[in-house]
C-alpha positions, -999 to +999 in steps of 0.1 A: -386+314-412-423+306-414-430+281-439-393+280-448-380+241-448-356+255-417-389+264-402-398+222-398-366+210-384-370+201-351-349+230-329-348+265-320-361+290-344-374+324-347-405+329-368-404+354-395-373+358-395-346+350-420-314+344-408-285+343-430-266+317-437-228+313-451-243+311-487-245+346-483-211+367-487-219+394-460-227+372-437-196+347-443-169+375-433-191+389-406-195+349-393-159+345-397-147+379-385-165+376-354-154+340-346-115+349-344-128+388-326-138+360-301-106+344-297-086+377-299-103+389-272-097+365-251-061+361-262-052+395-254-067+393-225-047+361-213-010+364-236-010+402-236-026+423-206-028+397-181+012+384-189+025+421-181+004+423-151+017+395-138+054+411-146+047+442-130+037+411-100+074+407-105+063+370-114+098+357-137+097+349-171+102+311-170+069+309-149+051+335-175+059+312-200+056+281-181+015+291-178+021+299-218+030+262-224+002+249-204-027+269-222-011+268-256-009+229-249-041+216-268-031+240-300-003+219-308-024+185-304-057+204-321-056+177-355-054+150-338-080+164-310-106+174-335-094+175-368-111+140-377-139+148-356-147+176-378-137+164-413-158+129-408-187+148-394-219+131-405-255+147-408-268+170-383-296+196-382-277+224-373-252+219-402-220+191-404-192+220-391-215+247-375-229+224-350-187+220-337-188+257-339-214+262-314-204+235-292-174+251-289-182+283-286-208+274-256-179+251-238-155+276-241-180+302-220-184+275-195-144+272-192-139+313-193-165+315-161-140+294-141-121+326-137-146+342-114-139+315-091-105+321-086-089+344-061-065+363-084-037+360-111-016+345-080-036+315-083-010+308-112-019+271-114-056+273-113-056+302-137-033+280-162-059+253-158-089+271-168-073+285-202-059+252-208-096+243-205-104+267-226-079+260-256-094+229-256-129+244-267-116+273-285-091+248-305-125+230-317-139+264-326-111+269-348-111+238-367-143+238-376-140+278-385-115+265-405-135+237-423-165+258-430-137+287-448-125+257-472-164+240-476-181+276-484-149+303-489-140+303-529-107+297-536-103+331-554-116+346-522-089+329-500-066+358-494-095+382-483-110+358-458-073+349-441-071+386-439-105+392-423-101+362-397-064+382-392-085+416-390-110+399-361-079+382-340-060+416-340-093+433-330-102+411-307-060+410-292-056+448-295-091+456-276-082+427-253-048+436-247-059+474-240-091+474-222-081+445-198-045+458-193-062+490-178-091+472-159-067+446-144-047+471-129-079+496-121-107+472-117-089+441-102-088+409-118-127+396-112-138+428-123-119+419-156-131+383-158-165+389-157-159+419-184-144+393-203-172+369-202-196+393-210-177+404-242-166+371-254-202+360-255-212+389-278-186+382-302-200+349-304-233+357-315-229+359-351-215+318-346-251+309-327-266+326-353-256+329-393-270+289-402-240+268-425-269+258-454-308+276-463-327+241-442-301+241-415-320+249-378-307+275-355-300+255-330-312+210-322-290+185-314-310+159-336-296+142-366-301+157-403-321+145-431-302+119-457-283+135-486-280+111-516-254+136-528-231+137-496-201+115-495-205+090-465-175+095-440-143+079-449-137+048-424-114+062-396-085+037-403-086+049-440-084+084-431-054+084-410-035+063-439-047+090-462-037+120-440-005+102-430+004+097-464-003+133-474+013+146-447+044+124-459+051+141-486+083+167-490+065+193-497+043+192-467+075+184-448+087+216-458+055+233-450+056+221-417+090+228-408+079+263-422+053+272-398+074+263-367+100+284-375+082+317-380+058+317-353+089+300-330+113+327-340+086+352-337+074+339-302+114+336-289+117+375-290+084+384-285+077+373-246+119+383-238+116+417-246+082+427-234+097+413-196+128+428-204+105+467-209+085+458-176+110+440-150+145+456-168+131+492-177+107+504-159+078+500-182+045+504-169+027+469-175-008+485-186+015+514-208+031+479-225-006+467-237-019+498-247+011+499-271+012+465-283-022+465-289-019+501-308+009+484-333-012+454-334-041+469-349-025+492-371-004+463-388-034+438-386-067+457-403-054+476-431-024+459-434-037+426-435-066+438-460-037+447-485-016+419-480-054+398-484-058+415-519-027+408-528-024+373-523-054+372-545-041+386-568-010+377-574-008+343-551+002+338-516+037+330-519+051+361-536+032+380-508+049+356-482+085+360-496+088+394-495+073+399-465+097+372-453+128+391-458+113+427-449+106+413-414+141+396-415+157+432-418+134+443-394+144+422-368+182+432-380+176+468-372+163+461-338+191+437-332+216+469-337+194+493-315+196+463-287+233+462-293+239+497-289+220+500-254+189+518-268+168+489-257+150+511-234+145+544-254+138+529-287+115+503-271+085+515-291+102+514-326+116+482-318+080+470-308+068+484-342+098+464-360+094+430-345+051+436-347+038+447-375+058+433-403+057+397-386+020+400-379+011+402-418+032+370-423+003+347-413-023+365-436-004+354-464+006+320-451-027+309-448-041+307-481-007+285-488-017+263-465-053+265-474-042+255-507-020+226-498-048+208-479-080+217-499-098+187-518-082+158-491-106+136-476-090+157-442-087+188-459-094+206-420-069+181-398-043+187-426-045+225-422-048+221-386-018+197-383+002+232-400-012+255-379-008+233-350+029+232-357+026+271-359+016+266-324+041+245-313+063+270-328+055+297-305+045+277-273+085+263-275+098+300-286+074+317-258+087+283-228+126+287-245+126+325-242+128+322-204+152+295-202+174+313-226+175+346-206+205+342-183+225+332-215+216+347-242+218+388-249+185+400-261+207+412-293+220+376-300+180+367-297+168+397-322+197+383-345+186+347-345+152+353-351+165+375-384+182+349-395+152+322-394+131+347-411+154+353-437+159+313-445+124+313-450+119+339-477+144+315-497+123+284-492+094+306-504+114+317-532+110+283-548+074+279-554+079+242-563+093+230-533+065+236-510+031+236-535+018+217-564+019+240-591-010+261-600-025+281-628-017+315-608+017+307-598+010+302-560 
């Protein structure tokens, strides 16, 4: 970087050295890949391995998803947390999003080393309050992940980069999910923290390093230079008139309304029957994470790379429909194998139905949503305000799951969650109803 105009900005560099920046396409997907590897890991660490350990505890499921709710808490308030922070970010050395990034990225460390203070996973209160702590960094992370996709990502490039981000969460959830549900039960639960913070931190790297522009620095907390071409940020009372406004409309209505039901529907199954396998079954917890990570990472790396292509190619709500209604007769076939009492014997195909079908629905979702929000003055809190709802989505599927238990059959559930899906491959069906209309159809 000697000589470079990086090389004069006041901040951490290393001389002669050129690192890359999001200008250049390898280093985009690896920057982006390796952000959401980050939060995969620690979500399957947290939603996956350390949620059947704590049913093999024999902890019930209304307090499993009770500690759900708390950290999944700053997810569904993420746009109005940071979504203005990010979009009316002003001038700064390290780059307007990326400096967001690493903030993040460095709180959510500090947050994550709170676990080797606790005594255990009984420590149910404390251990809810340092995730919740982390969500709150990681939720910042996200958004401005998010804003530097739609600043620097090419809209015919949308599809590929929603299934790479999907690739590095069901990495990051599959190893997670895997590794920590064997360590937790081998290793004990500080051994598995501290394997967790050592991990998470080298998934960040890529974040602390890859610059957002050519003259960005590594790393300063001082303002950047003036742009005469830059837009100066939209007064904050303007904003939220604009983002209200556009968030008024029916077709984002019907986006949002969209997102909660899937990943609500999803979520509502999802946490009932894996504590139905451990508590009901006889399931070995750690047997339970190697599995769902298995399906996860089938469904989520090549999958998701097809289902990226072909929302490319052919738009993202075609993808979306079909895949829609495939999952919605999924979740019909392992409705009649719960019926039947095969619950327990056909566990693993009715993992694979209710897993890797629904899984791909997000890949395709998110260039939608992508595309609904692009060119606003609050392109990022618009997107986040869907994907918060997503969250919402599964935080009340994941809390209602529990409450529902003692009166709802885990057929009636499978059912339910078959029909949602399948009412939302016919609001897909109609195009119109949910996106401006576009030269390639989506």
């Amino acid at each position: 970087m000697s000589g470079s105009p990086a090389a004069r900005l006041p901040g951490f560099r290393l001389p002669g050295f050129r690192l890359p920046t999001l200008q250049d396409r390898g280093a985009r997907y690896a920057t982006f890949f390796a952000t959401y590897l980050y939060q995969g890991l620690v979500a399957g660490f947290s939603l996956t391995a350390l949620a059947n350990h704590l049913a093999g505890l024999g902890v019930p499921a209304s307090e499993v998803g009770l500690h759900f709710a708390v950290a999944g808490l700053p997810w569904t308030v993420q746009p109005i947390l940071w979504g203005p922070l990010v979009d009316r970010a002003g001038r700064a050395r390290m780059g307007r999003r990326r400096v967001w990034a690493v903030a993040a990225l460095l709180g959510g460390q500090v947050a994550l080393a709170g676990l080797l203070l606790l005594p255990g996973p009984e420590a149910l209160g404390a251990l809810s309050l340092v995730f919740l702590l982390h969500s709150l960094s990681a939720s910042l992370l996200d958004t401005a992940c998010d804003r530097l996709v739609m600043d620097h990502v090419p809209e015919a490039e949308l599809g590929r980069t929603s299934a790479c981000t999907r690739g590095g969460f069901v990495v990051g959830t599959s190893l997670g999910a895997a590794l920590f549900g064997w360590t937790l039960a081998a290793q004990g639960f500080s051994a598995s923290a501290a394997l967790l913070l050592g991990l998470s931190l080298a998934a960040g790297l890529p974040t602390l390093l890859v610059r957002e522009a050519p003259g960005d620095a590594v790393l300063s907390l001082a303002r950047g230079p003036a742009d005469p071409a830059a837009r100066a940020p939209v007064p904050f009372r303007r904003f939220l008139r604009r983002l209200v406004l556009g968030l008024g409309r029916r077709r984002a209505l019907r986006l949002l309304g969209l997102c909660f039901a899937l990943d609500g529907a999803l979520a509502l199954f999802e946490l009932r029957f894996g504590v139905d396998l451990v508590q009901g079954y006889g399931w070995d917890a750690a047997a339970l994470s190697r599995l769902q990570a298995g399906l996860a990472l089938a469904g989520g790396t090549l999958g998701a790379l097809a289902v990226g292509l072909w929302s490319d190619r052919a738009g993202p709500l075609p993808a979306l429909r079909r895949l829609c209604a495939a999952s919605a007769g999924a979740f019909l076939i392992a409705a009649a194998l719960v019926a039947a009492g095969l619950a327990g014997p056909a566990g693993p195909a009715i993992l694979g139905l209710t897993n890797v079908l629904p899984g791909l629905l997000v890949v395709a979702l998110v260039p939608a949503l992508m595309r609904a929000s692009r060119g606003r003055v609050g392109a990022a809190t618009e997107f986040e305000v869907y994907m918060a709802t997503m969250n919402l989505g599964a935080v009340a599927g994941g809390a209602a799951s529990g409450f529902l238990a003692p009166v709802l059959p885990l057929g009636a559930v499978a059912a339910l969650c078959a029909c949602v899906l399948a009412g939302c491959a016919l609001v897909t069906a109609r195009p119109h109803l949910i996106l401006r209309q576009r030269r390639d159809g989506g």
